[in-house]
Every structure is written in C-alpha cells, then in structure tokens.
C-alpha positions in Angstrom: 1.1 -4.3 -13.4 2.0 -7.3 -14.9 0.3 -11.0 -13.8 -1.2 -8.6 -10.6 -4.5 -9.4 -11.6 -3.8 -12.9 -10.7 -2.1 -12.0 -7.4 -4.7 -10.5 -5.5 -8.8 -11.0 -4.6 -11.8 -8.9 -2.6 -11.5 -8.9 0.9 -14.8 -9.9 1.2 -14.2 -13.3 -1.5 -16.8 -12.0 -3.9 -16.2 -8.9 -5.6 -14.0 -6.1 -5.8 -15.2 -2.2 -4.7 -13.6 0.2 -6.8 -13.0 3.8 -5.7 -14.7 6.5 -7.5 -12.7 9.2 -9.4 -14.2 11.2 -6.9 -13.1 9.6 -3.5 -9.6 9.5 -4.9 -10.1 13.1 -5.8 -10.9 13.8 -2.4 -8.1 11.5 -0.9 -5.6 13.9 -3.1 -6.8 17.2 -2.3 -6.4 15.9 1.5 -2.6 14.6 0.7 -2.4 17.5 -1.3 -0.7 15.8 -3.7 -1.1 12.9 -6.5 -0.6 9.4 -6.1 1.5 7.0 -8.4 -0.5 7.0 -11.4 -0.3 2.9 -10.5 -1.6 3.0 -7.3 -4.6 5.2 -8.7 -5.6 2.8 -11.4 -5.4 0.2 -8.7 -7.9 2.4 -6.4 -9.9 3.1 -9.7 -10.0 -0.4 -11.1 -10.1 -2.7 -7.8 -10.4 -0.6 -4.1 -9.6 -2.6 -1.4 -7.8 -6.1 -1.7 -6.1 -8.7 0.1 -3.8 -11.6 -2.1 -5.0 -14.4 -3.3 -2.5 -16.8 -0.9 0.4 -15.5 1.3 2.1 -12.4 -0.1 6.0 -11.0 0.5 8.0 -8.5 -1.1 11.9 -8.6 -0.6 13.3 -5.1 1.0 15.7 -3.5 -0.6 18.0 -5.1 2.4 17.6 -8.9 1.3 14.6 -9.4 4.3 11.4 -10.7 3.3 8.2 -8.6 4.2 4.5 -10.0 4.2 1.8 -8.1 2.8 -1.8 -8.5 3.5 -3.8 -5.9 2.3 -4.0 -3.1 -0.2 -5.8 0.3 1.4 -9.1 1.7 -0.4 -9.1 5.5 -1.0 -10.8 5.9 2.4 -8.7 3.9 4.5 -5.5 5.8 3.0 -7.5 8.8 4.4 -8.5 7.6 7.2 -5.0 6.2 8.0 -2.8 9.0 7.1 -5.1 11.4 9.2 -4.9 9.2 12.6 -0.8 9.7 11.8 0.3 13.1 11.7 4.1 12.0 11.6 2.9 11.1 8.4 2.1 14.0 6.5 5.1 15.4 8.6 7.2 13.2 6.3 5.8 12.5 3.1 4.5 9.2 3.7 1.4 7.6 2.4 -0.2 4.9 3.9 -1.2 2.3 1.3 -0.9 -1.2 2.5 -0.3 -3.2 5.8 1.0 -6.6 6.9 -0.9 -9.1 9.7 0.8 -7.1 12.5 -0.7 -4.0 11.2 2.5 -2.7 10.3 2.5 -0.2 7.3 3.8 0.0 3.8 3.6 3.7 3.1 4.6 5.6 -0.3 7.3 8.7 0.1 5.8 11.3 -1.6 9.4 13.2 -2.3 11.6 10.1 -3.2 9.0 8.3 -4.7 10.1 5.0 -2.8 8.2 2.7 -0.9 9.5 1.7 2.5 7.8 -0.5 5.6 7.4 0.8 8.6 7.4 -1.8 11.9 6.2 -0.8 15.1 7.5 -3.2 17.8 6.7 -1.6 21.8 6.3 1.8 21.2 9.2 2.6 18.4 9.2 2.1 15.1 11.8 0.9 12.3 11.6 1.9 8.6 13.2 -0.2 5.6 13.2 0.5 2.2 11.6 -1.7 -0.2 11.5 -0.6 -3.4 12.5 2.4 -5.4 9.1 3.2 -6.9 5.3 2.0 -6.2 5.9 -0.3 -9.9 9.0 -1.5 -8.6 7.1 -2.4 -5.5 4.6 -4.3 -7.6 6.6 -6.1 -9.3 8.7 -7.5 -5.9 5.6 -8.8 -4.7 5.8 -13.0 -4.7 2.3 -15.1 -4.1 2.6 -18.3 -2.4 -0.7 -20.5 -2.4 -2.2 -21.0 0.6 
C-alpha cells in the first residue's frame, strides 16, 4: 500500500468511516469467503473513499480505466447481492468508475478485472493479477 494514503480522501471531504471488524465479518460470512487481506485493512482502516484528483489504472491490455470510488463493507454487500451473476462467478464487487461500471475481485484467480456495461451487455478486462497489484497500477492526476 505504498504512497495510497496520499491517493485517496472521504467521500464526504472530511473524514474517513472505517468499517468495523464486525461488518466485514458479516460481509465474509455472506461471500462466504475472505477478502484480500489488502482490501480488509483498507475496509478496516478507511471504509469508503473516492481519490484525491482523477484516478486510472492501466488493464492488463494497455487501456486506461478510471476509478472513482472504493466500496465500504456494506455497499460490497449490498452490491454483490443485487448481482447474482456475481456470486455465480466469483466476483466481488469493490470499486466502480463514473459510469457505474464495476471493478470486481475474482475470488478463485485472485485477479481483478473491470467489468463495462454498455446497452444491456457487458465486457470484462483484466486489470491486474492480484488486489496489490491493482493498487499499485492505480495513477492520481490532480484535479
């Protein structure tokens, strides 16, 4: 998580709203699995957040994806239960980009792809290999 503290800030511009051990708890048992320990310290240490100018991460393909928020423990709920192709394959809702596209976490490869909805279908590109890997793609821009 290197330099991510400086990459990202509350949604609301004041203060951050860390989940509770025991919403992400909750959030597992209903995944029925664990997160990346990464994306649980996250959860843990921040909640919710948007980035602190315009944010992108490169796919794995060369193309440049935006980012605008990071998902509390309830909104990954919330999000992955609205979605049953979801649990149907492994994904896990944990961010989204101004289109309200999704960046989900695979569960069995441990990757992070981005799934974009454009009239009724949907495309998926990987992004990174791993939720750090992820992390570590993501590029700031000042607003």
């Amino acid at each position: 998580m290197d330099n991510f503290d400086a990459k990202i800030e509350p949604l609301d511009g004041i203060s951050f709203l860390p989940d509770s051990d025991a919403a992400i708890e909750a959030l597992q048992r209903v995944l029925r699995r664990d997160l990346p320990d990464t994306l649980t310290l996250i959860l843990r240490r921040y909640g919710a957040c948007g980035f602190v100018g315009s944010a992108i991460v490169r796919t794995t393909d060369g193309t440049d994806v935006g980012i605008f928020t990071l998902f509390s423990a309830s909104k990954i709920e919330r999000d992955y239960l609205a979605h049953p192709d979801y649990a149907d394959r492994g994904f896990i809702p944990f961010a989204d980009d101004e289109f309200n596209d999704r960046f989900v976490w695979h569960g069995d490869s441990g990757k992070v792809l981005f799934i974009g909805y454009t009239e009724g279908s949907s495309s998926i590109t990987e992004v990174a290999r791993s939720f750090d890997d992820f992390l570590k793609k993501i590029s700031v821009v000042s607003d």
